[in-house]
C-alpha positions in Angstrom: 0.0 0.0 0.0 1.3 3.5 -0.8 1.6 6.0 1.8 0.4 9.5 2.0 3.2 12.5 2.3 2.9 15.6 2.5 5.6 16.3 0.0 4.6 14.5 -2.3 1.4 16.2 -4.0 -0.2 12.8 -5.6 0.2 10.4 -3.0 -3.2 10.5 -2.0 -4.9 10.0 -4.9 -2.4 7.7 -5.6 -3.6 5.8 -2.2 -7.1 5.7 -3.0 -5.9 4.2 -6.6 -4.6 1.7 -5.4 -7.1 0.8 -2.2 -9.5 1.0 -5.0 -7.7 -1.5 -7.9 -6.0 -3.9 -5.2 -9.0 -4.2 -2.7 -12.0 -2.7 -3.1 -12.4 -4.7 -6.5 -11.5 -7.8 -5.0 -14.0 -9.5 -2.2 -11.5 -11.5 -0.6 -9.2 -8.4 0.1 -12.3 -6.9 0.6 -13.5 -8.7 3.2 -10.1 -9.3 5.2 -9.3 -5.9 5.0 -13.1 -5.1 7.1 -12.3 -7.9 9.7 -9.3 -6.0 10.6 -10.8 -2.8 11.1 -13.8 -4.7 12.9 -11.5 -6.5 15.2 -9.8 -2.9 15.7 -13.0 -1.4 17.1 -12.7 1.9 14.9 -15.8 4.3 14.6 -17.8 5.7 11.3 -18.4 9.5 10.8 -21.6 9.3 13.0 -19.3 6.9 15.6 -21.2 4.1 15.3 -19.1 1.1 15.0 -17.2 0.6 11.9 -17.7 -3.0 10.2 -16.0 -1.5 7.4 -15.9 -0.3 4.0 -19.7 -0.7 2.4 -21.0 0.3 -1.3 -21.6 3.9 -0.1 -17.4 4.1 0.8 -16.5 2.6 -2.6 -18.8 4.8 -4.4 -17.1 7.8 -2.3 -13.8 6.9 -3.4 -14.4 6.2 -7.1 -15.7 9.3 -7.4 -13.0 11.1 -5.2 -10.3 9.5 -7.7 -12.2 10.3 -10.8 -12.2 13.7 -10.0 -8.5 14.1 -9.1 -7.0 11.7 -11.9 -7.2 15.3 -14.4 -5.1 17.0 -11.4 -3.0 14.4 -10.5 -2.2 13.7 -14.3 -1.9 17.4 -14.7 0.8 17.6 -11.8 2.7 14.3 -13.3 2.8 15.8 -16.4 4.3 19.4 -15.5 7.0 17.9 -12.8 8.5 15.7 -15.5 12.0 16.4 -16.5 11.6 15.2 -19.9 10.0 17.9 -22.6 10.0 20.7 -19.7 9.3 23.1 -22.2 7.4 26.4 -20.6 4.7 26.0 -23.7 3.5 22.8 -22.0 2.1 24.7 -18.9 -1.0 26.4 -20.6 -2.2 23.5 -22.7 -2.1 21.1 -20.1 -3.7 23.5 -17.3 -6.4 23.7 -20.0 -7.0 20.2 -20.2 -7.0 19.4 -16.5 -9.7 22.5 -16.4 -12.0 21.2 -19.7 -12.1 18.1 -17.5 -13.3 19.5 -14.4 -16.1 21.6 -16.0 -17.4 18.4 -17.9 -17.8 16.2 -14.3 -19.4 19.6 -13.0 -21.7 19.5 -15.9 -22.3 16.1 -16.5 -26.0 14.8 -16.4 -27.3 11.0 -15.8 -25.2 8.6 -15.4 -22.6 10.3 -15.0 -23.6 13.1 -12.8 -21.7 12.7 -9.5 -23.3 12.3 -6.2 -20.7 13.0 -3.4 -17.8 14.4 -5.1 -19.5 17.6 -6.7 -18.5 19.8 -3.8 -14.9 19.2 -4.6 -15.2 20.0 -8.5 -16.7 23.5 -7.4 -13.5 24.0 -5.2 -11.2 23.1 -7.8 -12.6 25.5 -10.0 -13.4 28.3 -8.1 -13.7 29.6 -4.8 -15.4 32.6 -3.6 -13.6 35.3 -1.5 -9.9 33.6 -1.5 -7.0 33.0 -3.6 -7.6 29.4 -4.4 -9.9 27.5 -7.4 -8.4 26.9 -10.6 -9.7 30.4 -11.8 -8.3 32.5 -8.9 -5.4 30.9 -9.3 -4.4 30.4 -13.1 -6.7 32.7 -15.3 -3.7 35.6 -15.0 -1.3 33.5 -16.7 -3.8 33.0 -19.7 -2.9 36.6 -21.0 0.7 36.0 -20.0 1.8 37.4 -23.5 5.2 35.2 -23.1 3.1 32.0 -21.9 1.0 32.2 -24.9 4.1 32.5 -27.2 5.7 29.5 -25.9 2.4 27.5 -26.5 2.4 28.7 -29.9 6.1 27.4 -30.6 5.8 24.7 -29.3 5.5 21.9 -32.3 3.5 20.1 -30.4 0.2 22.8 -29.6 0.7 25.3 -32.2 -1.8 28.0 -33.1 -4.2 24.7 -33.5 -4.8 24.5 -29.7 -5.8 28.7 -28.8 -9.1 28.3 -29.6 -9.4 26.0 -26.3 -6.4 28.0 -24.4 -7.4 31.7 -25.4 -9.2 32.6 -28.1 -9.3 36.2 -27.8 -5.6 36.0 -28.0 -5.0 34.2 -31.2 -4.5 37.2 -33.4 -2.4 39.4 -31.4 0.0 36.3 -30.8 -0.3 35.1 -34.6 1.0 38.6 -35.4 3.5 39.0 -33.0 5.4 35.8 -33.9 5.3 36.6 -37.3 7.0 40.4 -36.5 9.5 38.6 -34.4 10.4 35.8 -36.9 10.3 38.8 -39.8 13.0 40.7 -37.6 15.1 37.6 -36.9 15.5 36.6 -40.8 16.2 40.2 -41.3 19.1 40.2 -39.2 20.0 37.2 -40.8 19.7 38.4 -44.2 21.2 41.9 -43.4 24.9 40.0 -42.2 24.6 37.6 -45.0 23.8 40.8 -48.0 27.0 42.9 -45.7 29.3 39.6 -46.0 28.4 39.3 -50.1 29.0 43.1 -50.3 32.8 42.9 -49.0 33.2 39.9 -51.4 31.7 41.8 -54.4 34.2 44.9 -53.5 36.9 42.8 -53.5 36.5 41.2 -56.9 34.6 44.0 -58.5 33.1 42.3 -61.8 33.3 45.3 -65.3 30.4 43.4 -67.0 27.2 41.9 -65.0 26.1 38.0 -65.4 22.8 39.5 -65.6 22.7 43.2 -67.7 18.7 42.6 -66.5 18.9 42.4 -63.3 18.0 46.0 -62.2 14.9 45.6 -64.6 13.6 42.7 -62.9 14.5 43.3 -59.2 12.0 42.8 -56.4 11.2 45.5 -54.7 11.5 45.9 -50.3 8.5 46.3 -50.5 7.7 43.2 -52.4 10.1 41.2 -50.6 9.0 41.8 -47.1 5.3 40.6 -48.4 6.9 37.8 -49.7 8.6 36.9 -46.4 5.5 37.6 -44.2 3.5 35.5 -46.6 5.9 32.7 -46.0 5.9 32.8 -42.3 2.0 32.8 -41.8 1.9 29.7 -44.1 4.5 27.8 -41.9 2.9 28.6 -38.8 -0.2 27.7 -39.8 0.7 24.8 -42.1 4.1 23.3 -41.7 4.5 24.0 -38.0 3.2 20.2 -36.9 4.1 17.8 -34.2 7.6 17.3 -33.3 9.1 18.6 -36.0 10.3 22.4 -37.1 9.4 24.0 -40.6 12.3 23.3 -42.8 12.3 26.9 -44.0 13.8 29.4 -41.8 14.7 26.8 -39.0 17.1 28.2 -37.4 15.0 31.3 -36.8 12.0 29.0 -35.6 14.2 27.3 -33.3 16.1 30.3 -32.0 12.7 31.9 -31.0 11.5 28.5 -29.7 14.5 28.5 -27.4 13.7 32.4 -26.1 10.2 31.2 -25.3 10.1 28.0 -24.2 13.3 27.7 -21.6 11.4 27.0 -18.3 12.5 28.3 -15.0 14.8 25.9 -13.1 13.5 23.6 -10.5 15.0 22.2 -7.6 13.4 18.6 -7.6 16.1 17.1 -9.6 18.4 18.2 -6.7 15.8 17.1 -4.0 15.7 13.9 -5.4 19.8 13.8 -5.8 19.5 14.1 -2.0 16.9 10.9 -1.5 18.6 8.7 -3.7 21.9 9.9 -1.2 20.3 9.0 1.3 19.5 5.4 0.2 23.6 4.7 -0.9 24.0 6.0 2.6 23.5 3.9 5.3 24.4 2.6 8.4 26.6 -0.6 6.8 28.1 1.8 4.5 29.2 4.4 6.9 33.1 4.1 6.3 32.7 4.6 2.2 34.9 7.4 1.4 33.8 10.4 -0.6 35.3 9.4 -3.6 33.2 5.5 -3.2 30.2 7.8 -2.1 30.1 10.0 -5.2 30.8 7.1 -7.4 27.8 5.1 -6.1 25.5 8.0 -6.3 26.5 8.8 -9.5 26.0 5.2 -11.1 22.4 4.9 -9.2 21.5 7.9 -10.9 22.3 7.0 -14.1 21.4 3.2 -14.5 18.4 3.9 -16.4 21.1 5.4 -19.2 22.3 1.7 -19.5 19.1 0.5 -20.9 19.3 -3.0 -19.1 18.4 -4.8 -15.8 20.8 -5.9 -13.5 20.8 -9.3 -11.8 21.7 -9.0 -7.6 24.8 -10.4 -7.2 25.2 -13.4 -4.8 26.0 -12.8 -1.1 24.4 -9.0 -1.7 22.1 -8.0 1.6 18.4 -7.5 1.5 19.2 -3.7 2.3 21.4 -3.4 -0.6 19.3 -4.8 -2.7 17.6 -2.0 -4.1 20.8 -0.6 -5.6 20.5 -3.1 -8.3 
């Protein structure tokens, strides 16, 4: 059975998860887990002797974990250190929220009975600073938020008309202003480079006496260029992948948008797994043995492959393996 912390903002739900899969769906476990908590003489809400967990209970918690599997998911999903990307925050706030308004809406069958209460609070909460709404609805006109969800290859414009709506055209136009400076940087230190080259070895007669006739206008050519943006941001900017066109730019503003602030679990949970190569049998290893261990039982998941105990290795060391 999983344990509750307080540090750790899932294990509750987690908890109920499990109680739920492991015993609550099985009679046997069912029924051995009540004739301990008979034989313990515990007390319902109304204290009234407990015989243990009934239809009402299971119904409690289904609901309970139905309603927290969006927010659990959500927190799972933004504490990963794998595609940390700041454009992930809004999308995935938007989802745990489209969820919660459907439960609080749903009719039937699949209107809840007990856990209604708890939707309300998650969403909104009268005269404080928590609720989904109190808390989060600043951040969606966050005019850098909304940029990196719109770089990010994997959200796009596609996904404003669930995440703000009434901000789709000012941050359609304000990528394509920043992309139309960046290739104009670009262009302007490439065109300098070629005129030092063309000073150098000055040509009498031009490969092209037409040229002049024909030239594009600046006018023209910054059209031309905007034209081409809007069609790879709407278009050709897809899932996990940049437009082929331009790609440094795209990534270079991708980077400016989408590097997320720093967080300190990696180094909290440097200090757990520490704490596990640690321990009373090991407390001669020198610092050199320490920072080797730690070091490899951080990184074993690199090696792709499982790793048999070793004979003669004690129960408490096992783990390490």
């Amino acid at each position: 059975m999983l344990l509750t912390l307080p540090n750790r903002w899932n294990s509750l739900y987690d908890t109920c998860s499990v109680l739920l899969q492991r015993v609550m769906d099985d009679d046997a476990r069912l029924e051995a887990v009540n004739e301990v908590l008979r034989n313990e003489g515990g007390t319902n809400r109304n204290r009234i002797s407990y015989y243990g967990f009934d239809d009402q209970d299971k119904q409690v918690l289904q609901e309970y974990c139905k309603v927290m599997k969006p927010l659990a998911n959500c927190l799972d999903r933004l504490q990963t250190e794998e595609n940390a990307y700041l454009g992930v925050l809004l999308p995935t706030l938007t989802l745990m929220r489209v969820a919660l308004e459907r439960m609080e809406e749903a009719r039937g069958d699949q209107a809840l009975t007990y856990a209604k209460p708890l939707v309300r609070a998650l969403l909104r909460q009268e005269g404080n600073k928590g609720g989904f709404n109190n808390r989060f609805s600043a951040m969606f006109k966050d005019l850098d938020l909304l940029m990196a969800s719109a770089l990010h290859p994997n959200y796009g414009m596609t996904t404003f008309n669930s995440v703000a709506p009434n901000m789709k055209e000012e941050i359609f136009q304000r990528i394509v202003k920043e992309m139309k400076a960046l290739i104009r940087q670009e262009t302007e230190e490439r065109d300098n480079s070629q005129d030092m080259e063309a000073m150098e070895e000055h040509e009498e007669v031009s490969a092209d006496p037409f040229a002049e006739l024909c030239d594009t206008t600046q006018a023209d050519q910054e059209d031309d260029l905007e034209e081409d943006i809007k069609k790879e941001l709407l278009a050709t900017l897809k899932k996990s992948h940049f437009p082929a066109k331009y790609r440094d730019q795209w990534v270079t503003l991708f980077i400016k948008y989408n590097t997320g602030i720093p967080s300190s679990a990696a180094v909290e949970r440097l200090f757990s797994t520490a704490g596990d190569v640690l321990r009373p049998k090991r407390a001669c290893l020198s610092e050199d043995n320490f920072e080797y261990l730690v070091f490899l039982k951080g990184n074993l998941h690199l090696l792709k492959q499982k790793f048999k105990v070793p004979r003669g290795v004690d129960e408490e060391d096992e783990e390490m393996f």
